[in-house]
VEXLO-775441 format. One record per residue (C-alpha): residue number from 1; residue in one letter; chain; x, y, z. Coordinates in Angstrom, 1 decimal. Layout:
# VEXLO-775441
+-----+-----+-------+--------+--------+--------+
|   n | res | chain |      x |      y |      z |
+-----+-----+-------+--------+--------+--------+
| NUM |   A |     A |      X |      Y |      Z |
...
+-----+-----+-------+--------+--------+--------+
//
This chain:
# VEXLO-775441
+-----+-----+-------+--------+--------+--------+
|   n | res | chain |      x |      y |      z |
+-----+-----+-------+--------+--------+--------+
|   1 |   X |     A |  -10.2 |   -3.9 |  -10.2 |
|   2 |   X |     A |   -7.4 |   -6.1 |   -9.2 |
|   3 |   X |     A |   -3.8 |   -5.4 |   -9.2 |
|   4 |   X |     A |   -2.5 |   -7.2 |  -12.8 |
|   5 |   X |     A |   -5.4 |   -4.8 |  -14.2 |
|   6 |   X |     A |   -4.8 |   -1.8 |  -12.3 |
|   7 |   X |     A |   -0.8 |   -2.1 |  -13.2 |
|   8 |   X |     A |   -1.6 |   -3.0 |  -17.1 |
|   9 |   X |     A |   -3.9 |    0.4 |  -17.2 |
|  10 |   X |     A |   -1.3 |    2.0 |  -15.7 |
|  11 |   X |     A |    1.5 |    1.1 |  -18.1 |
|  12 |   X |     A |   -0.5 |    1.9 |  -21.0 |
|  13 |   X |     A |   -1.4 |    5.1 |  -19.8 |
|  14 |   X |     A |    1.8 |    6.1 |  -19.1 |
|  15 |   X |     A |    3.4 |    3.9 |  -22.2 |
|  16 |   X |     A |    5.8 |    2.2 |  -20.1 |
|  17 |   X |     A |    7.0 |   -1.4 |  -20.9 |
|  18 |   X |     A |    7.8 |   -4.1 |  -17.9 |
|  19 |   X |     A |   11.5 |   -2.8 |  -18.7 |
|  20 |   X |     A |   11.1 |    0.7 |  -18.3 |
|  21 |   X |     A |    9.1 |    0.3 |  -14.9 |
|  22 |   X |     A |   11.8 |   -2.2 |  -13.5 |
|  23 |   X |     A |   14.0 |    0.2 |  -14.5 |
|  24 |   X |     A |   12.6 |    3.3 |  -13.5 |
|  25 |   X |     A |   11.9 |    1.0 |   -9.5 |
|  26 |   X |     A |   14.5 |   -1.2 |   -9.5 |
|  27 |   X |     A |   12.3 |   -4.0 |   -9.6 |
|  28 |   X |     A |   13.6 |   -7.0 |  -11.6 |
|  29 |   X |     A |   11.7 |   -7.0 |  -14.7 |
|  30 |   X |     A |   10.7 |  -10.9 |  -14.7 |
|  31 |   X |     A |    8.9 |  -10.0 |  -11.1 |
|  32 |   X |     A |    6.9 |   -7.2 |  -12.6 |
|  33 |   X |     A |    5.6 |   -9.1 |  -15.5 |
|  34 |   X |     A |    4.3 |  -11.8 |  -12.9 |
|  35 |   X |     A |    2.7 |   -8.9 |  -11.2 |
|  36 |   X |     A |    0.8 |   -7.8 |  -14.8 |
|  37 |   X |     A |    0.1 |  -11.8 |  -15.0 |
|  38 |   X |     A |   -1.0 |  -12.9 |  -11.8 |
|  39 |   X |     A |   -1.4 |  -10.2 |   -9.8 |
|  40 |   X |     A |   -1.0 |  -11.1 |   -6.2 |
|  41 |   X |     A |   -2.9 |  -14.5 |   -7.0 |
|  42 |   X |     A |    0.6 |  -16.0 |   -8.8 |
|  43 |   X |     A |    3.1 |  -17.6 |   -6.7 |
|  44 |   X |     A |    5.3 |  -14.0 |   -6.8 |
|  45 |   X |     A |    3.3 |  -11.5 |   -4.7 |
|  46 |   X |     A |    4.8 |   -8.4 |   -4.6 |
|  47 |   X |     A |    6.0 |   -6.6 |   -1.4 |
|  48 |   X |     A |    4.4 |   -3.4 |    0.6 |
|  49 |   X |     A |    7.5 |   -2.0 |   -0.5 |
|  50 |   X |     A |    7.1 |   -3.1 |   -4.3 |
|  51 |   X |     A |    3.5 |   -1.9 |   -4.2 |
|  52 |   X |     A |    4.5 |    1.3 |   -2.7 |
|  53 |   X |     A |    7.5 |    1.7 |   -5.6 |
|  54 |   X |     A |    5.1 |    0.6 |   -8.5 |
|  55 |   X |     A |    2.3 |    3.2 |   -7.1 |
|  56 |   X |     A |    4.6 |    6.0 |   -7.2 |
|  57 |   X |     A |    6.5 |    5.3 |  -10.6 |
|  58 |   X |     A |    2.8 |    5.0 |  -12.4 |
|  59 |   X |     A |    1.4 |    8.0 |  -10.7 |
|  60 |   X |     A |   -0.9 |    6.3 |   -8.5 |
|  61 |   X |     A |   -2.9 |    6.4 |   -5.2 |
|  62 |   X |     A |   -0.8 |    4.7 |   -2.8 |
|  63 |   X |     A |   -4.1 |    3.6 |   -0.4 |
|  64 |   X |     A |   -5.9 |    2.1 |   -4.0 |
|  65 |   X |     A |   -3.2 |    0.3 |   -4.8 |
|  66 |   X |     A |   -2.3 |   -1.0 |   -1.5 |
|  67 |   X |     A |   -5.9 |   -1.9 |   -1.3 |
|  68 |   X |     A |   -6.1 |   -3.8 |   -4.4 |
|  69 |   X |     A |   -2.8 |   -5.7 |   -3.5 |
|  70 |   X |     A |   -4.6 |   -7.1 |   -0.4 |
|  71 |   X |     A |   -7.5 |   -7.9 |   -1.9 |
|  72 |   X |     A |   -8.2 |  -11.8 |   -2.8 |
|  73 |   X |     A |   -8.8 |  -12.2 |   -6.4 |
|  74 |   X |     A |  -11.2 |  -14.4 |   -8.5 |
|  75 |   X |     A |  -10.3 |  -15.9 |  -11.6 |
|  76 |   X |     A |  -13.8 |  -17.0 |  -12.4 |
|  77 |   X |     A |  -13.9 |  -14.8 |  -16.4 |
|  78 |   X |     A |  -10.7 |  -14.9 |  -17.1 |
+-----+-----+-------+--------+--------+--------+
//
């Protein structure tokens, strides 16, 4: 799984729109949809410290999350 997926999962589990999370991290919201786009293959990557803010507002593993984040991702299916 790869960080746009892991983050959309996340938001629909929790019911939580790009504007609630930004709100709930301080994140700007335009930065977190690229994040549910592109993942960390966009040109916006998020920070460790975005990663660790997302992780915690969705209620996630820190280490997956960090791990997903570093990971290179394919775009060959999508």
């Amino acid at each position: 799984m790869h960080l746009a997926e892991l983050l959309a999962d996340a938001m629909r589990r929790h019911h939580l729109s790009a504007e609630a999370l930004a709100y709930a991290t301080g994140i700007r919201t335009p930065r977190i949809r690229a994040f549910i786009e592109d993942g960390t293959e966009g040109p916006v990557r998020p920070t460790p410290k975005e990663v660790t803010e997302l992780a915690t507002a969705l209620a996630l593993p820190l280490h997956e999350v960090l791990q997903v984040s570093q990971e290179p991702c394919t775009t060959a299916g999508r």
